[in-house]
PAFIGU-63036 format. One record per residue: residue number from 1; residue in one letter; x, y, z of N, C-alpha, C, O in turn. Coordinates in steps of 0.02 Angstrom, whole numbers. Layout:
BEGIN
NODE  nr rest   n.c1   n.c2   n.c3  ca.c1  ca.c2  ca.c3   c.c1   c.c2   c.c3   o.c1   o.c2   o.c3
NODE NUM    A      X      Y      Z      X      Y      Z      X      Y      Z      X      Y      Z
...
//
This chain:
BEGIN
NODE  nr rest   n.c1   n.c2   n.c3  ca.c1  ca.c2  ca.c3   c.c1   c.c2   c.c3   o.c1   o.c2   o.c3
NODE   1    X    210   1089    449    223   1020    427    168    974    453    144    972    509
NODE   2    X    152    939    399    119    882    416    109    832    495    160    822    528
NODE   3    X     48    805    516     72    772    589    104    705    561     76    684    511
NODE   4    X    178    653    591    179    598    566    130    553    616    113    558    676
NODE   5    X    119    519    577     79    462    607     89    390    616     54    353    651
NODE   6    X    139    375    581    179    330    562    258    351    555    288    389    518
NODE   7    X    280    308    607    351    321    596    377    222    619    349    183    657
NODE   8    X    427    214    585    477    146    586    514    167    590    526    217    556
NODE   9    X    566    139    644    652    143    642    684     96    667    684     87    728
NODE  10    X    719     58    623    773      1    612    747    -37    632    770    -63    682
NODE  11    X    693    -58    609    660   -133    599    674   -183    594    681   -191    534
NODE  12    X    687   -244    627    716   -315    602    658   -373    600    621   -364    648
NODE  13    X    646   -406    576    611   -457    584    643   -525    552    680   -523    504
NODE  14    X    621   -596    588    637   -626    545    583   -692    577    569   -716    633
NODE  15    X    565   -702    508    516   -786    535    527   -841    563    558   -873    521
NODE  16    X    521   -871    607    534   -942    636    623   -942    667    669   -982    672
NODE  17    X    608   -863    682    689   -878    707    685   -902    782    645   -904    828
NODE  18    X    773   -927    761    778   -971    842    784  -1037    798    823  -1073    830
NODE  19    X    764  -1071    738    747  -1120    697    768  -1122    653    757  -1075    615
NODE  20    X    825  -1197    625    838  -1200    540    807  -1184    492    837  -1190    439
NODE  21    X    727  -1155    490    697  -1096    444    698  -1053    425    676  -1033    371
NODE  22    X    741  -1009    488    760   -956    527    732   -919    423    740   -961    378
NODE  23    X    708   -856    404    699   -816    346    681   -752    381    630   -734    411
NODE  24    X    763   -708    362    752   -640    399    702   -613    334    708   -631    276
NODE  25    X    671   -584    351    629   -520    307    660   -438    315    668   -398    269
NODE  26    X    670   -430    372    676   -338    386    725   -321    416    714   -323    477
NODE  27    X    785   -303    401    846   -292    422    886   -234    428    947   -225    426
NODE  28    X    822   -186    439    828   -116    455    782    -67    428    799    -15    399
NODE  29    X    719    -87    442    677    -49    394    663     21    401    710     40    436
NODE  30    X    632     64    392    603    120    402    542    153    385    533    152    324
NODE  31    X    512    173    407    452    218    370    415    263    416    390    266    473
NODE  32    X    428    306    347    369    367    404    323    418    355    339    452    306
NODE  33    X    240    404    397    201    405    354    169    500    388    172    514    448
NODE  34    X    144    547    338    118    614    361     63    616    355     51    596    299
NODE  35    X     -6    637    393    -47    632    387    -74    657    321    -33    689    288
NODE  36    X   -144    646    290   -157    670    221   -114    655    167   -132    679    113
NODE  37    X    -66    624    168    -28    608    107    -24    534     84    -26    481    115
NODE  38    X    -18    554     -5    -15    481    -29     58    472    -42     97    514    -64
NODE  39    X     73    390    -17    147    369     -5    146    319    -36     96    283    -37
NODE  40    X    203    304    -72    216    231    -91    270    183    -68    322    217    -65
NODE  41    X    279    137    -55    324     72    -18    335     35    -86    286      3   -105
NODE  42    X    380     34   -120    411     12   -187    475    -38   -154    500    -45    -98
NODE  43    X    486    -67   -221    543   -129   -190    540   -196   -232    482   -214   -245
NODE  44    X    596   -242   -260    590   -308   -282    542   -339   -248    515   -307   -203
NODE  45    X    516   -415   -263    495   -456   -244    528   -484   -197    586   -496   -213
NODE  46    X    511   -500   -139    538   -520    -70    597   -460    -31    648   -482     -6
NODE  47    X    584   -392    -31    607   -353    -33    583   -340     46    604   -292     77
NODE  48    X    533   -391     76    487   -357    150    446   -311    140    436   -282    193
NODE  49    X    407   -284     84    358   -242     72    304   -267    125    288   -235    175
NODE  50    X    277   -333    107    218   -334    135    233   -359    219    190   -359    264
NODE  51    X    296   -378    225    310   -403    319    303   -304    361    281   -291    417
NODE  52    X    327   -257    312    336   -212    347    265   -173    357    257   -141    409
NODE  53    X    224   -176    320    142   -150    304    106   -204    372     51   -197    398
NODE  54    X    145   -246    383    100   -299    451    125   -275    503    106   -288    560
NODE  55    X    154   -251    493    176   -192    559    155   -136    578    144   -122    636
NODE  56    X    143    -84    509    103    -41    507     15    -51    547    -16    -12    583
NODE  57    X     -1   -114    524    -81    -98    535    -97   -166    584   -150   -197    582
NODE  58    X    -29   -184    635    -37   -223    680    -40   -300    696    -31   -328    751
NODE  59    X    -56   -329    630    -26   -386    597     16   -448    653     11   -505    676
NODE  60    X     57   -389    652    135   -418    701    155   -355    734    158   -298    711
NODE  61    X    168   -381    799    191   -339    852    267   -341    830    288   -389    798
NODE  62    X    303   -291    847    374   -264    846    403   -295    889    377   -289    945
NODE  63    X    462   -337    885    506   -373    919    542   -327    948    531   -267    938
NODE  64    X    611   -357   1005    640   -298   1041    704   -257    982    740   -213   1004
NODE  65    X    707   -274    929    761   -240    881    694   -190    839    655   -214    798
NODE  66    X    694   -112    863    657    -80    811    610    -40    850    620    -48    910
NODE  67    X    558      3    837    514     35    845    474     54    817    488     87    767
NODE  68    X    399     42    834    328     49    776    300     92    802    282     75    858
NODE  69    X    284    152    786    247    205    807    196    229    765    203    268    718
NODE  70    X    133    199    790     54    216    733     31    241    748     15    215    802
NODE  71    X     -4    305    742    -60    339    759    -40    374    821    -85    410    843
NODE  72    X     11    374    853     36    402    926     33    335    977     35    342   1038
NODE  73    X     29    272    946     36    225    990    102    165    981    138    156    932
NODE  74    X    102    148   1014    188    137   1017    151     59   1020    119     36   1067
NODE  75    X    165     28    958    132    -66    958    180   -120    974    179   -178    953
NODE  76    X    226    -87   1017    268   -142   1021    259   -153   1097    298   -189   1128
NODE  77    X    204   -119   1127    220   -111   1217    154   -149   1220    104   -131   1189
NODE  78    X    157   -200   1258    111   -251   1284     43   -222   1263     12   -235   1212
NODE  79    X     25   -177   1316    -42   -136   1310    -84   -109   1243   -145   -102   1249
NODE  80    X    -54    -97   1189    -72    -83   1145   -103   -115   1114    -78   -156   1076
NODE  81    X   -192   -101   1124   -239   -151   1082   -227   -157   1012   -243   -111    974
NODE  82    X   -199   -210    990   -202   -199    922   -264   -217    844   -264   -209    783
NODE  83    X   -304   -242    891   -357   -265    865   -389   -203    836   -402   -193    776
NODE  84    X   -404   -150    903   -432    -98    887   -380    -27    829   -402     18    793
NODE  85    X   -317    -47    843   -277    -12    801   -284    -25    719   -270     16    675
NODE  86    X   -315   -103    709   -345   -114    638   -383    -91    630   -380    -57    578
NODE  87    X   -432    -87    659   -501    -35    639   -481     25    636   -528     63    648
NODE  88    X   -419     61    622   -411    126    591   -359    128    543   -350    177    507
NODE  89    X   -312     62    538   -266     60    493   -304      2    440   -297    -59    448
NODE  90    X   -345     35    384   -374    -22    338   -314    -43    302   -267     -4    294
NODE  91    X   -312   -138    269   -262   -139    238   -310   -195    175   -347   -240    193
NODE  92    X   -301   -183    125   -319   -194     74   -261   -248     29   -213   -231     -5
NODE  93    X   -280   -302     39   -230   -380      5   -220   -382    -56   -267   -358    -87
NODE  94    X   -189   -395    -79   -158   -393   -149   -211   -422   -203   -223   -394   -257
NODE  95    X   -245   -488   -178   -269   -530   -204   -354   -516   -159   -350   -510    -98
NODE  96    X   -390   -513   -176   -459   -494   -145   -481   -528   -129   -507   -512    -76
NODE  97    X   -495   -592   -148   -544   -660   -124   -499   -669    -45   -526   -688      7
NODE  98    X   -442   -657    -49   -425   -689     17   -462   -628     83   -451   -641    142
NODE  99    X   -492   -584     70   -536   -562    103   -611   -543    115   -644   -507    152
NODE 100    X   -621   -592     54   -697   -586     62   -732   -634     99   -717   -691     83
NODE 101    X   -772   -628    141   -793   -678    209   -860   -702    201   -877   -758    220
NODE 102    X   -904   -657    168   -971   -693    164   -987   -703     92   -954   -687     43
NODE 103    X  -1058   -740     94  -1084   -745     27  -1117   -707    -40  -1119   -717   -100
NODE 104    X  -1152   -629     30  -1161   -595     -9  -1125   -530      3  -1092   -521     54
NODE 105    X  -1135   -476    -58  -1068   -421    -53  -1081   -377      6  -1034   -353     36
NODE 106    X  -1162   -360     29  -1188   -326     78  -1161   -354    142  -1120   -323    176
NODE 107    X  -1183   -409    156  -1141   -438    211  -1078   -428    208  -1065   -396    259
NODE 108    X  -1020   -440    172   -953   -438    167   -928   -361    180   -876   -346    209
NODE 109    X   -967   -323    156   -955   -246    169   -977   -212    242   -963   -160    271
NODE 110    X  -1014   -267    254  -1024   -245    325  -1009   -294    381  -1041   -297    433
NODE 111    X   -948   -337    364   -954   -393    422   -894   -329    467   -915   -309    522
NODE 112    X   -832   -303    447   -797   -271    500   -842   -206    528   -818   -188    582
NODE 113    X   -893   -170    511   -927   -118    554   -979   -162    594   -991   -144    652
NODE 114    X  -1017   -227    566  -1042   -259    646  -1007   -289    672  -1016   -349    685
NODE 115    X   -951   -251    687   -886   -287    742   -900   -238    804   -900   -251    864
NODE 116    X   -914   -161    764   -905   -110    805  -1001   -107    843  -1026    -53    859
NODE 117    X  -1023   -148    848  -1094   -151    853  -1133    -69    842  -1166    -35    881
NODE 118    X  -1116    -57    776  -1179    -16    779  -1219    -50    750  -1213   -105    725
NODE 119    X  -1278     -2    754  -1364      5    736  -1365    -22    676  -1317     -8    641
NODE 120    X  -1421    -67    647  -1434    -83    593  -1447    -10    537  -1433     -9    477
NODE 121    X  -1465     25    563  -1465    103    514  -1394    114    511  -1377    124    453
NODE 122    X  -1343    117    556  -1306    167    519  -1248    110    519  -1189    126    525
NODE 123    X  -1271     32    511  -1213    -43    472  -1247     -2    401  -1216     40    369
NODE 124    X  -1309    -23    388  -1343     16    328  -1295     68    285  -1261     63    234
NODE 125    X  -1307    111    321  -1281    183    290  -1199    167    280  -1169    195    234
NODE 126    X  -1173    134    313  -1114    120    301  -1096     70    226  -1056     76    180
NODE 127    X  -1147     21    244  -1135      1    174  -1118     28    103  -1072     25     62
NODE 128    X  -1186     62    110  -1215    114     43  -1176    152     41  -1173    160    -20
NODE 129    X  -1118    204     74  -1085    242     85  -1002    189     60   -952    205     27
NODE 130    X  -1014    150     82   -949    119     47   -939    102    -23   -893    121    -59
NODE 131    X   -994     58    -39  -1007     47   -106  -1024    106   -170  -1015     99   -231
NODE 132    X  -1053    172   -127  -1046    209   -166   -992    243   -206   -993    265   -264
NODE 133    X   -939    241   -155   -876    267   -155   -837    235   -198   -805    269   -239
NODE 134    X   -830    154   -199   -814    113   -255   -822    130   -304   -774    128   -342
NODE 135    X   -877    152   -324   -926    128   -388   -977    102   -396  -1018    110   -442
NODE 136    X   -979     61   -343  -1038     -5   -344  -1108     30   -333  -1110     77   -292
NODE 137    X  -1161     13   -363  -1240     52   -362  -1239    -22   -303  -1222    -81   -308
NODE 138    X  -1271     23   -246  -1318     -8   -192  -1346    -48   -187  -1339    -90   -142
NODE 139    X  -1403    -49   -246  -1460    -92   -267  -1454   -144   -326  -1493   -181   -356
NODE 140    X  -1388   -131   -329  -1374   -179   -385  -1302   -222   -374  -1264   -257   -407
NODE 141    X  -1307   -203   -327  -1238   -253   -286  -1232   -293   -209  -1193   -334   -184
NODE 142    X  -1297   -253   -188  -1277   -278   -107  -1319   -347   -101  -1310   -373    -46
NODE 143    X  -1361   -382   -141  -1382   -436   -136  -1333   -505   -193  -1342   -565   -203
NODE 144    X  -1281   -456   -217  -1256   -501   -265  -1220   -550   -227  -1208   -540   -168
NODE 145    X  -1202   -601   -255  -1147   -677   -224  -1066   -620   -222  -1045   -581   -264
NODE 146    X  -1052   -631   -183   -969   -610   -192   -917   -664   -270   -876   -643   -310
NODE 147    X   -942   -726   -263   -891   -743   -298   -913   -751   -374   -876   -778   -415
NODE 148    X   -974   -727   -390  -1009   -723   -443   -967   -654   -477   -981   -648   -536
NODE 149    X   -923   -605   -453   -912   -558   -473   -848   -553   -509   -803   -596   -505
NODE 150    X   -844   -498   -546   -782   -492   -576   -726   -504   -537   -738   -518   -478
NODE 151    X   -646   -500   -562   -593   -477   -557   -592   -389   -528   -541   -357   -512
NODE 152    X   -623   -377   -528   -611   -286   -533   -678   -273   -493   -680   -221   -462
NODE 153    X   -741   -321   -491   -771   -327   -446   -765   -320   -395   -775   -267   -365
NODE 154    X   -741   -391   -364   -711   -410   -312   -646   -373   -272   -633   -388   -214
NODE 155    X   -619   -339   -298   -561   -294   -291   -589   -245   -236   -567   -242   -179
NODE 156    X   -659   -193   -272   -690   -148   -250   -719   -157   -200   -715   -116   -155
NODE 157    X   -769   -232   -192   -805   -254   -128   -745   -259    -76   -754   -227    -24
NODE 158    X   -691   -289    -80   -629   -282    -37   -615   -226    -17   -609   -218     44
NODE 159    X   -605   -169    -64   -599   -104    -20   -644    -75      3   -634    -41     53
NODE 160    X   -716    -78    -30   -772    -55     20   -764    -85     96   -769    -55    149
NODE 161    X   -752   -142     86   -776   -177    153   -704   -151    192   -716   -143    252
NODE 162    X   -655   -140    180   -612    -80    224   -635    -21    252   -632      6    307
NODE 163    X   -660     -7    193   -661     92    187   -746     76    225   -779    127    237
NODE 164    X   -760     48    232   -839     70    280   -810     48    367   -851     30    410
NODE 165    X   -775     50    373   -723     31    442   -696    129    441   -692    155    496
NODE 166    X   -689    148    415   -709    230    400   -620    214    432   -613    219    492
NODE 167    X   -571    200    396   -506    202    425   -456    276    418   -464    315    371
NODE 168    X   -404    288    473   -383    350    469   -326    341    403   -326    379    354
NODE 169    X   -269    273    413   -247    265    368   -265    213    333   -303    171    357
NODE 170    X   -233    206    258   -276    154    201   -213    146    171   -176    189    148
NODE 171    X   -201     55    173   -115     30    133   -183     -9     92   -240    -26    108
NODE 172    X   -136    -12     24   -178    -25    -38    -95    -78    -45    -42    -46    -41
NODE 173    X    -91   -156    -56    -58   -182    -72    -70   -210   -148   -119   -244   -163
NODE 174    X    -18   -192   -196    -26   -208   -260   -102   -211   -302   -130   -255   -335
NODE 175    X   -126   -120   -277   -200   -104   -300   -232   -139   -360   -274   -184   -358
NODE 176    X   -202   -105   -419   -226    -92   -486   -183   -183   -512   -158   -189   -568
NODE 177    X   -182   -234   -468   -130   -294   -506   -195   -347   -543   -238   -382   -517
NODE 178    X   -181   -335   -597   -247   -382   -628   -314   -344   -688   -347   -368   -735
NODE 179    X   -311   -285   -661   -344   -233   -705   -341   -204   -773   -290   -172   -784
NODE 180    X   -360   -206   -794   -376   -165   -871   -356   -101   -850   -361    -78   -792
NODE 181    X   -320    -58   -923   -324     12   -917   -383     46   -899   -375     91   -858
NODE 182    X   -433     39   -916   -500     86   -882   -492     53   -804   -487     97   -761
NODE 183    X   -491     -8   -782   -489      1   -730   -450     17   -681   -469     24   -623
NODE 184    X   -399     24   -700   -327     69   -657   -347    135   -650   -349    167   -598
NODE 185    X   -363    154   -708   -389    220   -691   -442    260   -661   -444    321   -653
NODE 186    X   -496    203   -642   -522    218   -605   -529    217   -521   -561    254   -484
NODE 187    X   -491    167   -511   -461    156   -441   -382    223   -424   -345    240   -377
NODE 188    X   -390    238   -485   -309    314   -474   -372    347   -446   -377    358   -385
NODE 189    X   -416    360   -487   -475    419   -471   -524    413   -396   -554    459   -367
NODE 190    X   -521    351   -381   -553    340   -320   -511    370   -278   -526    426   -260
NODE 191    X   -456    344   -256   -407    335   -213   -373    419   -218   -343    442   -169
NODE 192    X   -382    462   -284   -384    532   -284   -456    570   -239   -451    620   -203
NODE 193    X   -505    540   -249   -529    572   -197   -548    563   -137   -571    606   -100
NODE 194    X   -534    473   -116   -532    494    -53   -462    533    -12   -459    552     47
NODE 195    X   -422    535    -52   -378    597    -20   -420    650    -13   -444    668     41
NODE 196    X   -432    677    -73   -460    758    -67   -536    759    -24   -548    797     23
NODE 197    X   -569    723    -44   -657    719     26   -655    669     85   -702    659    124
NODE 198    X   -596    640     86   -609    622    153   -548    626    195   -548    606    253
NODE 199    X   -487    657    163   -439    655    198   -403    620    226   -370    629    277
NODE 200    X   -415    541    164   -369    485    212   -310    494    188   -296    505    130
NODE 201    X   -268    488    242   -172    450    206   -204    377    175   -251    340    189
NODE 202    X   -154    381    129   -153    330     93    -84    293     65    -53    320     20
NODE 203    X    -56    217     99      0    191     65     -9    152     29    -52    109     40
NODE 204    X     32    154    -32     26    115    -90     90     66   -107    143     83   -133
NODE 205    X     68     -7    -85    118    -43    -98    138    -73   -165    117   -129   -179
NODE 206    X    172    -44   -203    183    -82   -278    243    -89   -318    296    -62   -302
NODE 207    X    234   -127   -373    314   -115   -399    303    -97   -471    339   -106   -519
NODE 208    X    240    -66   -465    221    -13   -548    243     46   -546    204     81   -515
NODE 209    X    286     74   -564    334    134   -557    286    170   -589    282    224   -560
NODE 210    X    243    167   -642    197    219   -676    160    239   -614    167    295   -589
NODE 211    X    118    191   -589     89    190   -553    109    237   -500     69    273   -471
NODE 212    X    147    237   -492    180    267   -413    205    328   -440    185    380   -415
NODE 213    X    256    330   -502    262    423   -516    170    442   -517    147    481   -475
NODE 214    X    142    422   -550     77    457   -564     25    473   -469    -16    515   -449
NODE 215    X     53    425   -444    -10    453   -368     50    481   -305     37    527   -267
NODE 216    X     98    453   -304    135    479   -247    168    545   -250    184    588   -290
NODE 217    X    170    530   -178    205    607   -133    250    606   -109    281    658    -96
NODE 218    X    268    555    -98    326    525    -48    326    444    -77    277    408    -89
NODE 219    X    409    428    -85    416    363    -91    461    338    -46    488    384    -16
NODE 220    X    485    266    -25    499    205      3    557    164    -23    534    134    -72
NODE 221    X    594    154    -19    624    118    -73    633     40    -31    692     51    -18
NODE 222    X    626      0    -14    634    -49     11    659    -90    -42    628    -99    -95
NODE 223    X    756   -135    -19    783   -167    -31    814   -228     10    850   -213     58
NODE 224    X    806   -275      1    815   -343     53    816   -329    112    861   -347    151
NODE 225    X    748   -284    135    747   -269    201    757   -233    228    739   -231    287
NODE 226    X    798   -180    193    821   -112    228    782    -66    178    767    -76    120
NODE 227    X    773    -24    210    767     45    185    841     73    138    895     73    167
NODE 228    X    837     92     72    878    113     44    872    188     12    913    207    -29
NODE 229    X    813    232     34    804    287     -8    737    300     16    699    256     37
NODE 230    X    726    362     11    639    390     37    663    492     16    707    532     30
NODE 231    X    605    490    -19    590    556    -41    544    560   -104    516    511   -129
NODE 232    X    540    638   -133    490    631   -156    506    573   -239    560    551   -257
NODE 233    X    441    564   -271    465    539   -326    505    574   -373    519    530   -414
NODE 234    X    528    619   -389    556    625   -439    642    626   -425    690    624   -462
NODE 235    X    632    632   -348    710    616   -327    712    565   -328    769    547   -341
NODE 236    X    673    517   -319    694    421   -309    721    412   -375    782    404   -378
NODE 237    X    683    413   -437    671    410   -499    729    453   -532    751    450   -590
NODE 238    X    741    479   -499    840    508   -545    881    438   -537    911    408   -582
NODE 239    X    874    416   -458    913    382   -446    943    307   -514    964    251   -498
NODE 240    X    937    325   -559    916    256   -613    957    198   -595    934    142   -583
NODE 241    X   1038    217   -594   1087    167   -597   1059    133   -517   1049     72   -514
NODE 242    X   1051    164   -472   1030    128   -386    963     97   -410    958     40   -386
NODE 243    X    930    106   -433    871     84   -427    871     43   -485    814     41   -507
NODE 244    X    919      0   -529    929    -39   -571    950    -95   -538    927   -152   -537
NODE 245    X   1024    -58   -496   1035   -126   -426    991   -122   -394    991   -180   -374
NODE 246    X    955   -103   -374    879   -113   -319    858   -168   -341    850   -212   -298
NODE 247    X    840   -186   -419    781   -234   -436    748   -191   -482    722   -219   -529
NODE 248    X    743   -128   -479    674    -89   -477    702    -55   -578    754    -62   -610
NODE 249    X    638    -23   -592    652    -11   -660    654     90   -656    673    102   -599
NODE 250    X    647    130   -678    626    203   -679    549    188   -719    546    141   -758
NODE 251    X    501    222   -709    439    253   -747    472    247   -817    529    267   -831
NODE 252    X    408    203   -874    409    208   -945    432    289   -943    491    303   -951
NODE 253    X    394    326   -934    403    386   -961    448    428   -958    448    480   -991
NODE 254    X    495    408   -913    556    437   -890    614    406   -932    661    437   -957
NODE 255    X    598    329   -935    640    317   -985    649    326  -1073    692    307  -1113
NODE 256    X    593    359  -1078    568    389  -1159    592    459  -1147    622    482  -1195
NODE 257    X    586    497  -1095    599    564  -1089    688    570  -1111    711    616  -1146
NODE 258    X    732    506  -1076    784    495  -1091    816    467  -1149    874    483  -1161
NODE 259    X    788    432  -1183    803    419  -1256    755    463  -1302    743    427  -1350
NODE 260    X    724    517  -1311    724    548  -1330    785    620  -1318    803    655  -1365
NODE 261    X    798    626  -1276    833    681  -1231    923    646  -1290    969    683  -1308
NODE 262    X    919    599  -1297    977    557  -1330    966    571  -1376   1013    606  -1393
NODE 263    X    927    570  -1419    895    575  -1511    913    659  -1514    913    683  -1571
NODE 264    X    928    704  -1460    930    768  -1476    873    821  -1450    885    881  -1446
NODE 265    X    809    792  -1431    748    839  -1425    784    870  -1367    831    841  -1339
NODE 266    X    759    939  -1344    761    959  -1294    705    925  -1248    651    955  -1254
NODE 267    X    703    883  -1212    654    857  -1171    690    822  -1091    722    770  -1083
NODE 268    X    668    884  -1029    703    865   -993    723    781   -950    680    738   -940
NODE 269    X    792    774   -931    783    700   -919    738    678   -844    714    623   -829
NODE 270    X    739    740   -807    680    698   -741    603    686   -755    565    685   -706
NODE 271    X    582    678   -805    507    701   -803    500    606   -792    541    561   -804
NODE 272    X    425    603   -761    431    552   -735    342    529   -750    324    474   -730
NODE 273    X    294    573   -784    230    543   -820    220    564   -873    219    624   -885
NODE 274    X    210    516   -916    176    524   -993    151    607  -1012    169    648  -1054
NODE 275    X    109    609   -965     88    695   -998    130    726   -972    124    782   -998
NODE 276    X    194    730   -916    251    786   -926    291    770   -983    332    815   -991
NODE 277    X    297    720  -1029    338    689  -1094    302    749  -1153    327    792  -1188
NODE 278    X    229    724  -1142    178    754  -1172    195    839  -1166    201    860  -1224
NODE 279    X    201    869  -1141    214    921  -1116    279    949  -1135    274   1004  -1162
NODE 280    X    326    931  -1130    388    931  -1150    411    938  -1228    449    980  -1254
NODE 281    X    376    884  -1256    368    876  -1332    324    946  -1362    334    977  -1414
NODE 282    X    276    959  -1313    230   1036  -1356    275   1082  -1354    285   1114  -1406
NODE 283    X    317   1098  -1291    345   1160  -1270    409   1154  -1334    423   1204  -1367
NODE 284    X    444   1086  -1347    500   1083  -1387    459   1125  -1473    466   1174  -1509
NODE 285    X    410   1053  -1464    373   1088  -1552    360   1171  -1549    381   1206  -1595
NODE 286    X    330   1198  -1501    312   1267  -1506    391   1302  -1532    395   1329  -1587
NODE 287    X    439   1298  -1494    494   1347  -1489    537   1315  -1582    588   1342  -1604
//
């Protein structure tokens, strides 16, 4: 079995408490993350997705209701640098401009590795090595303006400038939100290999159910704060009627697999991506 590296248990949080503001967020959360694997954290809107991911990568220290255990370090005990615990838990913002810091993309990709003072050669190599990984050509990006750039641009300089912080784990909050079909799919394909060549875990915070049958390994179910469900996807994704009260919808394709499966085809009802539909439909036509 996998090492965990991430583990949550019964999480509470709540903002400005003590105060007529008082807004609980986390009211029993959970999570536990295995090394090398891609995970997803699914859930309505205001569900604590993103209060519980600030926990994960240090954000916010763990109050006395709960326990945060990252990397083998326990972030709720005074001692625990957490500064330095970011520099291995990259976290990637929903919205990208709110992390881009300088003017140009070279600088911005390299402002968190000259934190770690290395050498102008290997801030360098880090760059080029980030941007490559994106997509982005070297020479045709690292002198560009940051805000001169695309939507889908700007997305990528955001995760370069993570991923050259060379992080053990990588939370991707609402990745692909804003993108074109070519470009979803190319950030599936990135984020496919830095699993496979570099061996990062990777969590994926979203509420695109395609999205999440198609890359995960493990899912999350986060509901007004609690943990309501965790396993793989195709067990979450049976769940339809729970995950209707959740907020949450099943995968297009699961729900075509099922009104077809109604019309009579033989087409089983868990399939949960377009090409297992796809698949299903050949095996029916063949027989």
């Amino acid at each position: 079995m996998s090492e965990t590296i991430v583990a949550i248990k019964g999480l509470r949080h709540t903002y400005l408490a003590g105060t007529p503001l008082a807004a609980p967020a986390l009211r029993g959360a959970e999570l536990t993350l295995r090394r090398g694997e891609m995970a997803a954290l699914i859930g309505p809107s205001g569900a604590g997705k993103s209060t519980l991911v600030h926990f994960v990568n240090g954000l916010l220290r763990p109050p006395v209701q709960g326990q945060v255990w990252v990397l083998g370090q326990d972030t709720g005990d005074p001692s625990c640098d957490l500064v330095a615990l970011r520099r291995q838990v990259g976290l990637v913002f929903q919205y990208p401009h709110q992390q881009l810091l300088e003017r140009y993309v070279g600088d911005d990709v390299a402002y968190g590795p000259r934190q770690l003072g290395l050498t102008r050669e290997e801030l360098r190599r880090r760059v080029r090595w980030a941007l490559d990984v994106v997509g982005l050509d070297f020479e045709t990006f690292v002198d560009r303006h940051t805000f001169s750039l695309s939507g889908g641009e700007m997305r990528r300089v955001a995760l370069a400038g993570v991923l050259a912080l060379r992080p053990e784990l990588l939370i991707l909050d609402e990745a692909t939100t804003g993108l074109d079909p070519r470009g979803r799919r190319e950030i599936h394909a990135l984020l496919r290999r830095l699993r496979a060549e570099e061996g990062m875990t990777i969590l994926l915070v979203s509420n695109d159910m395609d999205e999440v049958a198609e890359l995960a390994d493990q899912v999350t179910v986060l509901h007004q704060g609690r943990t309501v469900w965790a396993g793989p996807p195709r067990e979450v994704f049976a769940q339809a009627e729970r995950l209707r009260a959740w907020g949450l919808l099943p995968p297009a394709a699961t729900e075509l697999a099922q009104t077809l499966a109604r019309a009579g085809m033989p087409v089983p009802a868990d399939v949960i991506t377009l090409a297992e539909v796809e698949e299903a439909l050949w095996q029916a036509l063949q027989a």
